[in-house]
N, C-alpha and C positions, 0 to 999 in steps of 0.2 A: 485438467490436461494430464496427459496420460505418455508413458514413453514409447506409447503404441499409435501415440497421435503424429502426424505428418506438421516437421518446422514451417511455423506459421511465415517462415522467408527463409530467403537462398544463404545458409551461413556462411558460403564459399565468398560474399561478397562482402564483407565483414573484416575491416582492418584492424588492428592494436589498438586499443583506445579508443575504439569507438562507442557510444552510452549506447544502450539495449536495456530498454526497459521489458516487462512482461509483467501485465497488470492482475494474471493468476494466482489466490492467493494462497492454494493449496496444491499440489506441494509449495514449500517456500522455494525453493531454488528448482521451476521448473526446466527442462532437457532443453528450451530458450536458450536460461540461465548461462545453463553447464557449457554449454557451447562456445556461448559469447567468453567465460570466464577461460576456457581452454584457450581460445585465443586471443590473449588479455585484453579484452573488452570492459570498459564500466559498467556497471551493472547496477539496476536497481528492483525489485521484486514488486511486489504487489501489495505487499504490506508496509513497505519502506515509502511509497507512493500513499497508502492511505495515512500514514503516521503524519506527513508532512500536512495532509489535507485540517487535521482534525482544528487549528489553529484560525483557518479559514472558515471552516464552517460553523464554529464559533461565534468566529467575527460575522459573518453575514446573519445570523440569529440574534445579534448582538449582547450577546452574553460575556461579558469580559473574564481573562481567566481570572479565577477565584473567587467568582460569582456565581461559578457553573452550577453551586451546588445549592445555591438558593431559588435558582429560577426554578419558573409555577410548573413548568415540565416535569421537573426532575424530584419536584416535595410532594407531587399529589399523586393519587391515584396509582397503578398500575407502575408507572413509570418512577415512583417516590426509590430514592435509595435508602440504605439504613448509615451507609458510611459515606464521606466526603471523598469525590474523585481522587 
């Protein structure tokens, strides 16, 4: 997204405190954002949304934390790391 791009909704309808998320992850604080934040809206990013996820997906892979780093994914091939998450 770009500041050349048209708000993906009518900011004019947008009270104080209201959550406005934007699930764009580059820029971090996209013209969404800035908007919402200009008129104290909550806000969350695109990054702050996938931070939350990583915990979940995880769990549905079932790899518990501090096991991340033994599963067969992450020791073989292509995928093997050299350091512990």
């Amino acid at each position: 997204m770009t500041a050349a791009d048209a708000m993906p909704i009518d900011i004019d309808q947008l009270n104080p405190g209201t959550a406005v998320v934007d699930l764009v992850l580059k820029p971090a604080n996209p013209p969404l954002l800035k908007a919402a934040q200009e008129m104290d809206c909550r806000t969350a990013n695109g990054n702050t949304v996938l931070a939350a996820q990583v915990d979940l997906i995880a769990d549905f892979f079932l790899i518990a934390r501090g096991e991340i780093n033994r599963h067969p994914l992450l020791t073989t091939g292509c995928y093997a790391r050299d350091k512990p998450l």
